[in-house]
C-alpha positions, 0 to 999 in steps of 0.5 A: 469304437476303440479307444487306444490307451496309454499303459506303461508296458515293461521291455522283455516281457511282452510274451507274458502280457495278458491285456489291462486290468482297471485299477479301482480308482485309477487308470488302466494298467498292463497284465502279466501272466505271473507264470510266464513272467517267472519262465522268461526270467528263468530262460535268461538264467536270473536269480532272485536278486537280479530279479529285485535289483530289476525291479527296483530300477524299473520302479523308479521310472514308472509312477506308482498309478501304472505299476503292472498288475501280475495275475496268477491264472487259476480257475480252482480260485473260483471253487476254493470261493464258492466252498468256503461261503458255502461252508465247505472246507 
């Protein structure tokens, strides 16, 4: 069975949502692919300070608890780890 979670999903984005992610502690909030949100923004032609006068109204209306989690999506992570305790570098 499927339980139906609430999340706080932010408008525009939806193409870049890669599901939820659990927050230790907390409740579950939404995951975007880094990469994909950077091109959506892109598309619109903004720049970095339309990007932070964004996100700064956008925080004001979410609670700290379901800010959105932004992935960077790299498999090579994973290998960097494994090196670096194995004592390669």
């Amino acid at each position: 069975m499927t339980v139906a979670t609430q999340v706080v999903a932010l408008d525009g984005l939806d193409d870049a949502i890669i599901g939820t992610c659990n927050q230790l502690g907390g409740g579950e909030v939404v995951a975007y692919d880094y990469r994909k949100v950077v091109a959506l923004f892109e598309s619109m032609d903004w720049n970095e300070d339309e990007f932070e006068e964004w996100w700064e109204v956008m925080s004001e209306n979410i609670p700290p608890d379901s800010y959105p989690v932004f992935v960077n999506l790299d498999d090579s992570v994973r290998y960097e780890i494994a090196a670096q305790r194995n004592g390669c570098h």
